[in-house]
N, C-alpha and C positions, 0 to 999 in steps of 0.2 A: 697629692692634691689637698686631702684633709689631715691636719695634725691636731694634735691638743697644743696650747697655747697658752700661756699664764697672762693673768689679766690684774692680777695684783705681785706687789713687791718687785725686788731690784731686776727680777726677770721677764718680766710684763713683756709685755707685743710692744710696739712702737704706735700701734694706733690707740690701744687702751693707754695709755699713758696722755697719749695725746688729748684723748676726749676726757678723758677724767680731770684733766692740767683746763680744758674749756667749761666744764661742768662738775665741779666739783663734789656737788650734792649739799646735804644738808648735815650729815652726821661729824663725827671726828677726825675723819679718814677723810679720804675719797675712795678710797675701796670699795671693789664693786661687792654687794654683800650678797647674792645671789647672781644664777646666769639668767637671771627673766629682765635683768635692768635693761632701760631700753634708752636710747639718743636719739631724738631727730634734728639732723642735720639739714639746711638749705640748701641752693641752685650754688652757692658761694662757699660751698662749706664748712659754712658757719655753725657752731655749735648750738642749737636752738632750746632744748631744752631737754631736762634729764629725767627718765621716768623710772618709780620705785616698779622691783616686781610685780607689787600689785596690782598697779596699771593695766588695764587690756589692750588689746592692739587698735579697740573698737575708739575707746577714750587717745588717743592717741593719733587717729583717723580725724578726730571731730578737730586739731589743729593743722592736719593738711591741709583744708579748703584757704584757710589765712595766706597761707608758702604759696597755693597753687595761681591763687585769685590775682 
């Protein structure tokens, strides 16, 4: 049910590819540079916006109300 899964390079998941190919970031990559990066995706899923590690889940929460309203 759980595996480990590469999220960067030519063996990536097919969903990390996919949301990094939607949200690229801001660095040289798109590679994800830690596992704390975070995505929130809409009802559409649509790639909404892409959050650094350092992000909280709290900071992150304060744009659902936007998606949910």
């Amino acid at each position: 049910m759980f595996a480990k899964i590469d999220v960067n390079g030519d063996d990536a998941a097919e969903l990390y590819k996919w949301l990094k190919a939607e949200a690229p970031g801001e660095g040289e990559t798109s590679d994800l540079v830690w596992n704390f990066e975070k995505f929130l995706v809409n009802a559409n899923g649509d790639v909404v916006q892409r959050f650094s590690p350092t992000v909280t889940p709290e900071e992150v929460a304060e744009q659902l109300g936007e998606l949910l309203g």
